[in-house]
Backbone as JSON, one array per atom type, in Angstrom:
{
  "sequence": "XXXXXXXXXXXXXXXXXXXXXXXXXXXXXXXXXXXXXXXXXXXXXXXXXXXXXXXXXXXXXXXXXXXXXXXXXXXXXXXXXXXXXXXXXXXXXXXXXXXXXXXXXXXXXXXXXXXXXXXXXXXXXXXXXXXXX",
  "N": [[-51.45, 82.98, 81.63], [-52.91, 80.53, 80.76], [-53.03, 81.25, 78.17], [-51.13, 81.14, 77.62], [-50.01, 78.59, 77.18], [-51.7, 77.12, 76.09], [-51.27, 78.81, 73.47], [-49.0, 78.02, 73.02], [-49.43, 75.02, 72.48], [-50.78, 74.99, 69.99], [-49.33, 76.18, 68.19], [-47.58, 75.77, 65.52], [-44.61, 76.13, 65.18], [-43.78, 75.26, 67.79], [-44.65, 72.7, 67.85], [-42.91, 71.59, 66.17], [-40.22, 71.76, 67.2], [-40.63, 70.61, 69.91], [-41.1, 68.18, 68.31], [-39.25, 67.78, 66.83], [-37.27, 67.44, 69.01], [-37.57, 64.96, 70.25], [-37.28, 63.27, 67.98], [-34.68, 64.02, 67.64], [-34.07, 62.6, 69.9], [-35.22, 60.09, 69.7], [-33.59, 59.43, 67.5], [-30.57, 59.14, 68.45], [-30.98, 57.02, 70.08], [-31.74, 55.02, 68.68], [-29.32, 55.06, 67.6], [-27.57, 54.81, 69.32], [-28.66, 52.19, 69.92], [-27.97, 50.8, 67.24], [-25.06, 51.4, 67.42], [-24.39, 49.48, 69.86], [-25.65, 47.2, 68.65], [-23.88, 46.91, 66.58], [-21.68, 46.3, 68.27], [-22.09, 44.09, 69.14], [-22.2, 42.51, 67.12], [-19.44, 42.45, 66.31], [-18.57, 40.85, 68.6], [-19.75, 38.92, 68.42], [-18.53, 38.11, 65.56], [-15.55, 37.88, 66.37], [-15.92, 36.19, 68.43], [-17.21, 33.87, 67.24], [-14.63, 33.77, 65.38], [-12.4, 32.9, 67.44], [-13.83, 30.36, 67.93], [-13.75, 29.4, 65.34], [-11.02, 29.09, 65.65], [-10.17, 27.51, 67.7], [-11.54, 25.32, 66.77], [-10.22, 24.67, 64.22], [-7.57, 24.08, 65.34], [-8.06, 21.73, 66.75], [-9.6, 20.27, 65.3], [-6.86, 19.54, 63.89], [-5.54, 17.94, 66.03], [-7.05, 15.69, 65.58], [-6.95, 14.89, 63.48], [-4.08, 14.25, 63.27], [-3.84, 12.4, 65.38], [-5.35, 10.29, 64.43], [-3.98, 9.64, 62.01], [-1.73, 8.39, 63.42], [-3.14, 6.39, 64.67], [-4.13, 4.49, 62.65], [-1.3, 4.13, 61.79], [-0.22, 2.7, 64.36], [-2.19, 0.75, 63.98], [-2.06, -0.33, 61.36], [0.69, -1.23, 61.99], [0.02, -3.32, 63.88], [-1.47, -4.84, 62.56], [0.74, -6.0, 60.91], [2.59, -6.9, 62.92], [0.16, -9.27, 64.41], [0.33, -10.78, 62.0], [2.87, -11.37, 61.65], [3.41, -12.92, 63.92], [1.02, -15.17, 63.31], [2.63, -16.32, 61.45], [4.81, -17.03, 62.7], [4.16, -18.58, 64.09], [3.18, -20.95, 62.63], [5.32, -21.91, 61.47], [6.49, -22.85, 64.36], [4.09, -24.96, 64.92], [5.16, -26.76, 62.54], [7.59, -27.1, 63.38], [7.52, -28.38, 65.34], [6.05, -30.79, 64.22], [7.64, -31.75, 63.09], [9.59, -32.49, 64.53], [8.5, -34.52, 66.47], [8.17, -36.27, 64.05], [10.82, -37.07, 63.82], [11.57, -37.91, 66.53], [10.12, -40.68, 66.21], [11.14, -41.6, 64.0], [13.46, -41.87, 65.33], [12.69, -43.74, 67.28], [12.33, -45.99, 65.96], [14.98, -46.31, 64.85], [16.04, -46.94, 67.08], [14.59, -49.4, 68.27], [15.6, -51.02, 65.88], [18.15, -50.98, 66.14], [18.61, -51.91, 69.15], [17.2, -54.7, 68.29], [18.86, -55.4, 66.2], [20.94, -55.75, 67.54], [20.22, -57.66, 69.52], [20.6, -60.0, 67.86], [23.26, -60.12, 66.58], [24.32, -60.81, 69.42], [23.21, -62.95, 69.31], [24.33, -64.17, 67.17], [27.24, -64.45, 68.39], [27.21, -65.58, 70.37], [26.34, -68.0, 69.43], [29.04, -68.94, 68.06], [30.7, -68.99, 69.91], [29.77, -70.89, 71.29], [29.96, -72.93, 69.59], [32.21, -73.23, 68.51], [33.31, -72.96, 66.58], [35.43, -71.11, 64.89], [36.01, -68.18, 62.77], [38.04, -67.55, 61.85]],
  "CA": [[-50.66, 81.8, 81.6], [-53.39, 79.42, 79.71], [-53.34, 81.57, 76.82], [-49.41, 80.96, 76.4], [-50.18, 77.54, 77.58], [-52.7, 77.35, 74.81], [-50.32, 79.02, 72.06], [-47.43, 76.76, 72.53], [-49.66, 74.2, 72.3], [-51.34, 75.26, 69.13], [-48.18, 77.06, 68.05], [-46.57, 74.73, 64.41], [-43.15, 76.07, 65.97], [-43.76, 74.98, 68.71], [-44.61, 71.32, 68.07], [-42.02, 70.98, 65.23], [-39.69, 72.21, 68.05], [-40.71, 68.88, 70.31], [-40.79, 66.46, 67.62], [-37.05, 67.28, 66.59], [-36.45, 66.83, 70.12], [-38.47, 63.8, 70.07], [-36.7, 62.85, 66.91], [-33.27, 63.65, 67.75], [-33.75, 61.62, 71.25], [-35.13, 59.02, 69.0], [-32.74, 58.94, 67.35], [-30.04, 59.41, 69.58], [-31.69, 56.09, 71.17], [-31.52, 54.26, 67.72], [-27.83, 55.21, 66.58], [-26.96, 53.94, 70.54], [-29.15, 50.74, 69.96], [-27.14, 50.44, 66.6], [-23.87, 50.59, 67.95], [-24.86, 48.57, 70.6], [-25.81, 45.64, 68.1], [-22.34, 46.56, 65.7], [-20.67, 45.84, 69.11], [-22.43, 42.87, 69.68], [-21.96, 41.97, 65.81], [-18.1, 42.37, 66.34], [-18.03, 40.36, 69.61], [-20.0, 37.64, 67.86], [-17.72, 37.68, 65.03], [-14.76, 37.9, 67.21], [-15.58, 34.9, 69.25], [-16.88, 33.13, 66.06], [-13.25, 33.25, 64.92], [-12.16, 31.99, 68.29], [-14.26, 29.04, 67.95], [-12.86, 28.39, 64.58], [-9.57, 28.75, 65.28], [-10.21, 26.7, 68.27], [-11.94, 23.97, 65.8], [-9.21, 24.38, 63.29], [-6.61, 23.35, 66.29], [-8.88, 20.67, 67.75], [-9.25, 19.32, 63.49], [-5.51, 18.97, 63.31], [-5.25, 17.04, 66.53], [-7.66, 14.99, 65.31], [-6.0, 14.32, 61.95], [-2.73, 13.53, 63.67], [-4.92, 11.09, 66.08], [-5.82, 9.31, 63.55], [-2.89, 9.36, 61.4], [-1.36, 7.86, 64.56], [-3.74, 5.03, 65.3], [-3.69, 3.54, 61.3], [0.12, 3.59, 62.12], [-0.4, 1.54, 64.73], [-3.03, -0.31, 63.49], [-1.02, -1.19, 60.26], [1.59, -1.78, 62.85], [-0.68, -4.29, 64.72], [-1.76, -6.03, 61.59], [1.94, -6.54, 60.68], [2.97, -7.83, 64.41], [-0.21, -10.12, 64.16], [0.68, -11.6, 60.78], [4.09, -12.24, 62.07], [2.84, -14.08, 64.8], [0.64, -16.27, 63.03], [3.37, -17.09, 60.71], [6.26, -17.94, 63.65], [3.47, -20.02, 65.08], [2.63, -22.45, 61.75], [6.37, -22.85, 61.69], [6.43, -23.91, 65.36], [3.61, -26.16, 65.03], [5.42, -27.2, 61.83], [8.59, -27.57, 63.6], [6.72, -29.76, 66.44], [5.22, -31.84, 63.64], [8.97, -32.61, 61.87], [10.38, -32.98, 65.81], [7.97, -35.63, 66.43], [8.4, -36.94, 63.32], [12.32, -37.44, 64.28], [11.39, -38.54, 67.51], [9.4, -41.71, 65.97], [12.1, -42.48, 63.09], [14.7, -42.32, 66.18], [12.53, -44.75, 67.97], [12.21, -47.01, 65.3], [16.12, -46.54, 64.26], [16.3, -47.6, 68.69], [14.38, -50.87, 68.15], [15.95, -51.77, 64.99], [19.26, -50.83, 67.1], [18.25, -53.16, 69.96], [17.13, -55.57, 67.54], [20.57, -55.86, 65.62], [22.17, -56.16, 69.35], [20.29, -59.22, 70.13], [21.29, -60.75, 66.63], [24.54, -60.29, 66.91], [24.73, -61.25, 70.71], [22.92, -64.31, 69.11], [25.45, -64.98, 66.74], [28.4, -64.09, 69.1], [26.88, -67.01, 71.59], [26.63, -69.38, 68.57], [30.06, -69.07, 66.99], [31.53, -69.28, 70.72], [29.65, -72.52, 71.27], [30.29, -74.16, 67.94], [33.91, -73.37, 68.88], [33.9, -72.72, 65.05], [35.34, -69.49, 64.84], [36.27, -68.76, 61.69], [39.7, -66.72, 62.11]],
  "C": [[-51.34, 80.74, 80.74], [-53.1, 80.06, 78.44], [-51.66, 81.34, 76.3], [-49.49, 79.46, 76.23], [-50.72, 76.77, 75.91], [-51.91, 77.64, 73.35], [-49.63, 78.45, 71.79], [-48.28, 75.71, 72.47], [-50.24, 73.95, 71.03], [-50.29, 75.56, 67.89], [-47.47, 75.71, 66.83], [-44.93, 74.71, 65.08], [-42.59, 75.5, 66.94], [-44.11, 73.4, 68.72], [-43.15, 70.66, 66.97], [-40.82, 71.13, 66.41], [-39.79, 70.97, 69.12], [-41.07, 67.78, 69.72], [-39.29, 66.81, 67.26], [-36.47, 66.95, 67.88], [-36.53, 65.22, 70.22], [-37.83, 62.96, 69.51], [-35.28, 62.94, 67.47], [-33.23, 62.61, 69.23], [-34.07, 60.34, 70.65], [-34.25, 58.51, 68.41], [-31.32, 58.79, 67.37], [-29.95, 58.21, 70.21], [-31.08, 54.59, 69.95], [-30.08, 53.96, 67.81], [-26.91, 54.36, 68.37], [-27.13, 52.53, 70.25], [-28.2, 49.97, 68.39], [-25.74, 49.92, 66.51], [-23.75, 49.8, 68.76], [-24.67, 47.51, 69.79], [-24.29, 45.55, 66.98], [-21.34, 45.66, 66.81], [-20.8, 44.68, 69.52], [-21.88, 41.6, 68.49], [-20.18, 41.36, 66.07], [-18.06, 41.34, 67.22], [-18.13, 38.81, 68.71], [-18.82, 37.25, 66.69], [-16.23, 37.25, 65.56], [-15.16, 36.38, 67.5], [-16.26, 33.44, 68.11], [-15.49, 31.93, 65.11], [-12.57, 32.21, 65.6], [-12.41, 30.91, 68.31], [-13.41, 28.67, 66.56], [-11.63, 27.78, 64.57], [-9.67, 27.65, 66.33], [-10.62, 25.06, 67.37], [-10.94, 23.31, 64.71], [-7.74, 23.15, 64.28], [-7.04, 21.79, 66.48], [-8.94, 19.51, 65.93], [-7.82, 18.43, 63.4], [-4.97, 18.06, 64.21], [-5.88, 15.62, 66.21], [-6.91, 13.91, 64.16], [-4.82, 13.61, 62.5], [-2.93, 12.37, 64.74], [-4.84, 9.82, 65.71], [-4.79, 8.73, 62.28], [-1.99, 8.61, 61.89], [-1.71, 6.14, 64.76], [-3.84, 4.44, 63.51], [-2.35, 3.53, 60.93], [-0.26, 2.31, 62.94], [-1.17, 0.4, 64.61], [-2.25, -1.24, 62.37], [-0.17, -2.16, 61.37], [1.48, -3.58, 63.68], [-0.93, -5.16, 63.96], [-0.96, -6.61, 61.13], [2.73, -7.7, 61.58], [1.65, -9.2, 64.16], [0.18, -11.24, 62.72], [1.64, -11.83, 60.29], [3.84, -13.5, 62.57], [1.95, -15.3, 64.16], [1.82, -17.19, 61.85], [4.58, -17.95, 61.81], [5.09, -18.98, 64.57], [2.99, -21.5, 64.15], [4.23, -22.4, 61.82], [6.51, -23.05, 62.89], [5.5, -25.11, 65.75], [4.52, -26.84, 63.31], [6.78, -28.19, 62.12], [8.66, -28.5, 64.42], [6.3, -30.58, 65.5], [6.94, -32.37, 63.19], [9.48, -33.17, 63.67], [9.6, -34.73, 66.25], [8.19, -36.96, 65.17], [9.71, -38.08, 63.16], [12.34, -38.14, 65.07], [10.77, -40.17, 66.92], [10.28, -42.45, 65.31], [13.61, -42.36, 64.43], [14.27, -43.27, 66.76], [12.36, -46.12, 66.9], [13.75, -47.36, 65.04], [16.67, -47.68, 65.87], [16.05, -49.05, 68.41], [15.38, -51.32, 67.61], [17.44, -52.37, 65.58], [19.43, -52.14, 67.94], [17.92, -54.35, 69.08], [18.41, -56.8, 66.73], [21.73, -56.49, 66.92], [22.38, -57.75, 70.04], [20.53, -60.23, 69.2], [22.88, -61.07, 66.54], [25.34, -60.79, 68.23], [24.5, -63.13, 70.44], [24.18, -64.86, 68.74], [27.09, -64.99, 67.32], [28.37, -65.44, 69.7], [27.14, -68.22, 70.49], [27.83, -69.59, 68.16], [31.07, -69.27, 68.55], [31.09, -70.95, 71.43], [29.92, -73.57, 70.62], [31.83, -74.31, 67.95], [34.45, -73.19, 67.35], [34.38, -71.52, 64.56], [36.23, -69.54, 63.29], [37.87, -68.03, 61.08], [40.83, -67.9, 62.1]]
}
């Protein structure tokens, strides 16, 4: 039994014989660990895509976001720069109202004024008995 022990161990046939095993389990081990990493390759690319397409989506909401809010922004800068205009013509239109208001109170006096002139000369021309009719 040593001496076969011994031969196969000595034996070229006999070791080339457990390195191809050796070898094909090697690589056997490899060509697994290969597809292994293609499959990993694929997944990654795979969910790669996913993310882009997810990013591509998530881009275009973005874009339309924003395309959105410099609407309304314009929008806002238009409404404000209404507003400051309907507000210089209401202080404009408060400055002429007042203005009216002052030449009505002066037209009032002058009014009253003329009233007691003429009440004057009403009293005089009925005392003087001079009427001139």
């Amino acid at each position: 039994m040593a001496f076969i022990s011994l031969f196969f161990a000595f034996s070229p046939l006999f070791t080339y014989s457990v390195s191809a095993q050796e070898l094909s389990a090697e690589d056997q081990k490899k060509a697994k660990e290969a597809e292994e990493e293609k499959e990993r390759q694929a997944d990654l690319k795979g969910d790669i895509k996913d993310v882009e397409s997810d990013l591509d989506k998530e881009q275009k909401k973005l874009d339309s976001l924003q395309a959105q809010l410099q609407s309304i922004t314009s929008s806002l800068n238009s409404t404000q720069s209404q507003i400051a205009q309907i507000q210089k013509l209401i202080q404009e239109t408060e400055a002429n109202i007042k203005g009216k208001e002052e030449t009505i109170r002066v037209l009032e006096g002058q009014l009253d004024l003329n009233r007691e002139v003429l009440s004057g000369l009403v009293q005089q021309l009925y005392y003087s008995k001079n009427l001139p009719w």
